[in-house]
C-alpha positions in Angstrom: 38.8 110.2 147.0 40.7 108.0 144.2 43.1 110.6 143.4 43.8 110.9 147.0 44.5 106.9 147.2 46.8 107.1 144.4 48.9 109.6 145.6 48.9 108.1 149.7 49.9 104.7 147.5 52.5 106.2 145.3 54.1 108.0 148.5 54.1 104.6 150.4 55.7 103.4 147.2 58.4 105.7 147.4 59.5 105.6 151.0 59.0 101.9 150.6 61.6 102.2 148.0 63.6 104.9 150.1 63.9 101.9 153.7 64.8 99.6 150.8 67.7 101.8 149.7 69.1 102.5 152.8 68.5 99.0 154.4 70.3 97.9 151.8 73.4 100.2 151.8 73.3 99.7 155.7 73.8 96.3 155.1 76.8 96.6 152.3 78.5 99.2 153.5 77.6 99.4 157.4 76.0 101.6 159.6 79.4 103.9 160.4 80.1 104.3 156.5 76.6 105.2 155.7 76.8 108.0 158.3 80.2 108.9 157.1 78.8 109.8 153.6 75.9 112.0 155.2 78.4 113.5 157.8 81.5 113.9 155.4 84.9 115.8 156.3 84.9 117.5 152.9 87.5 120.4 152.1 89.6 118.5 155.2 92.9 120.5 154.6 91.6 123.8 154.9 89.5 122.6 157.9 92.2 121.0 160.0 94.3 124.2 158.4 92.3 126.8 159.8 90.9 125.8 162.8 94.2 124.8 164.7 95.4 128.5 163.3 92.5 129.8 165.0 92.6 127.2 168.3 89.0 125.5 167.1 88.3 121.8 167.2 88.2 120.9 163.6 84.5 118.8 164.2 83.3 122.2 165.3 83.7 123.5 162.1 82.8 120.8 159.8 79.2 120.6 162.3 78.6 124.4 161.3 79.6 124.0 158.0 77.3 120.5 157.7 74.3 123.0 159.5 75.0 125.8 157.0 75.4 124.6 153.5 75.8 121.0 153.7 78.9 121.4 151.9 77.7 123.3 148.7 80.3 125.6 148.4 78.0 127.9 145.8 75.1 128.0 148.5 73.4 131.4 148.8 70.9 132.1 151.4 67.5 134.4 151.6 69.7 136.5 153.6 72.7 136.4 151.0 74.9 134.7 153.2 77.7 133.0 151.1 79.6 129.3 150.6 80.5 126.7 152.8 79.8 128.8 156.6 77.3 130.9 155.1 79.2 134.6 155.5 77.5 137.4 154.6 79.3 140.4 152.5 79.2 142.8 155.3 80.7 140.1 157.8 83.0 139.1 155.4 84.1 142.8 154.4 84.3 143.1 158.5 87.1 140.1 158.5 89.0 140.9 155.6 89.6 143.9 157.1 90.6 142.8 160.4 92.9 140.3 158.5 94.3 143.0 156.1 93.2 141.0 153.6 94.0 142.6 150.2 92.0 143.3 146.9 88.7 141.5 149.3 86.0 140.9 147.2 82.3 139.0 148.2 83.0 137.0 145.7 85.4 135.0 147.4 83.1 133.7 149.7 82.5 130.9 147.5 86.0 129.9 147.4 86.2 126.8 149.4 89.7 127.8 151.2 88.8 131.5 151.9 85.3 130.8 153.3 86.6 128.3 155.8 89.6 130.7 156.7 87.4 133.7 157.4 85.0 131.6 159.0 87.0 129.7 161.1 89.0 133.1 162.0 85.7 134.5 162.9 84.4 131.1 164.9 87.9 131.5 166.9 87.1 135.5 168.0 83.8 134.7 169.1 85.4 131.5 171.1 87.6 134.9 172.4 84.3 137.0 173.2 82.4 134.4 175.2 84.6 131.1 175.8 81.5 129.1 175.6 80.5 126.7 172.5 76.5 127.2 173.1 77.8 131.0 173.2 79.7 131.0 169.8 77.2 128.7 168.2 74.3 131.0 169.0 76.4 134.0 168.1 77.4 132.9 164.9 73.7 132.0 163.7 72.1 135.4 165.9 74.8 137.6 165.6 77.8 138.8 168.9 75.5 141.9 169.6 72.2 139.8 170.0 74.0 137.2 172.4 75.7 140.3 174.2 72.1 141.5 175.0 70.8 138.4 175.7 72.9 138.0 178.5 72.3 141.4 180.0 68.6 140.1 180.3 67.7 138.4 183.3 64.7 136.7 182.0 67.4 134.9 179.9 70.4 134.5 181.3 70.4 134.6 185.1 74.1 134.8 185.7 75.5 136.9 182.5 77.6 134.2 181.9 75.3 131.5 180.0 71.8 131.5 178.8 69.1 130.0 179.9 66.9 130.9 177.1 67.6 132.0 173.5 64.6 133.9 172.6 65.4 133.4 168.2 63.5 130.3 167.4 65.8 129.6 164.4 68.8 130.1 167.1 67.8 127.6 169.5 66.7 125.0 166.5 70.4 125.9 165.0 72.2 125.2 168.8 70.5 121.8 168.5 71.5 120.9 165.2 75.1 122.0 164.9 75.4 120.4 169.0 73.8 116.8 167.0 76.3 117.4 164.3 79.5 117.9 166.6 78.2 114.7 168.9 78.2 112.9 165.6 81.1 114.4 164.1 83.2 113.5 167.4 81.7 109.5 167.4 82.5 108.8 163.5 86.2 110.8 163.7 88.0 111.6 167.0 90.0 108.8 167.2 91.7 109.6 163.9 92.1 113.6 164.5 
């Protein structure tokens, strides 16, 4: 029971130290910059570059890339998807070819400026496929050929045109955080773009 007492204290101690921290940068700096450092627009250029190449708005892009790496262009998932937008080799062997991209290796996923280029190229044919953001969100997390299906399925999509339901759990929790990103995103930075 002791050991568990120390340790419930020594957590308390911590967050306690935590609300301190970020009361106290709140204060300083402000509420808006405080958000701006956990909602950065890191690797700007190439953003604003690539997404008005490929008609996206730019806060799209830096939402999915906050949702998929968080900005660590060396980020490697279970699945082996790659840098910033979190491509995987055979999706990113599937673009280079479509953009006649020479001498393509998966290495270059982790380059900052080709990741956002092939990923922004690919966010802008899936905006061509369904011409719905909730659409090319969940297609880029469950894949075109999943969200295809889906909306072939009455039980989830009544219409054909939108779903109703998204029946990947890690899809739907996706939607809602790279929507909360984009809401944020726009709030701290439209005015400026």
């Amino acid at each position: 029971m002791k050991i568990k007492y120390k340790t419930n204290r020594s957590l308390r101690f911590f967050l306690g130290i935590i609300v301190l921290l970020l009361t106290a940068l709140i204060a300083v700096n402000g509420t808006k910059a405080v958000l701006k450092s956990i909602y950065p627009l890191k690797y700007k250029e190439y953003v604003y570059r690539y997404s008005s190449r490929n008609n996206l708005n730019p806060y799209l892009v830096f939402a999915i890339i906050k949702a998929e790496s968080n900005f660590d262009p060396l980020a490697t998932s279970n699945k082996k998807a790659k840098g910033l937008m979190q491509i995987t080799d055979e999706t990113g062997e599937w673009i280079a070819r479509r953009l006649k991209m020479e001498k393509y290796s998966a290495d270059y996923l982790y380059n900052p400026e080709t990741n956002i280029s092939m990923g922004c190229w690919y966010l802008g044919w899936l905006m061509k496929q369904f011409n719905d953001i909730d659409l090319v969100i969940a297609a880029y997390n469950g894949g075109h050929g999943n969200v295809n299906e889906w909306l072939k399925d009455r039980n989830l999509s009544s219409s054909g045109i939108s779903l109703e339901k998204i029946p990947f759990k890690e899809t739907q929790n996706y939607l809602k955080r790279v929507r909360k990103n984009l809401y944020i995103y726009k709030k701290l930075y439209e005015k400026n773009y």
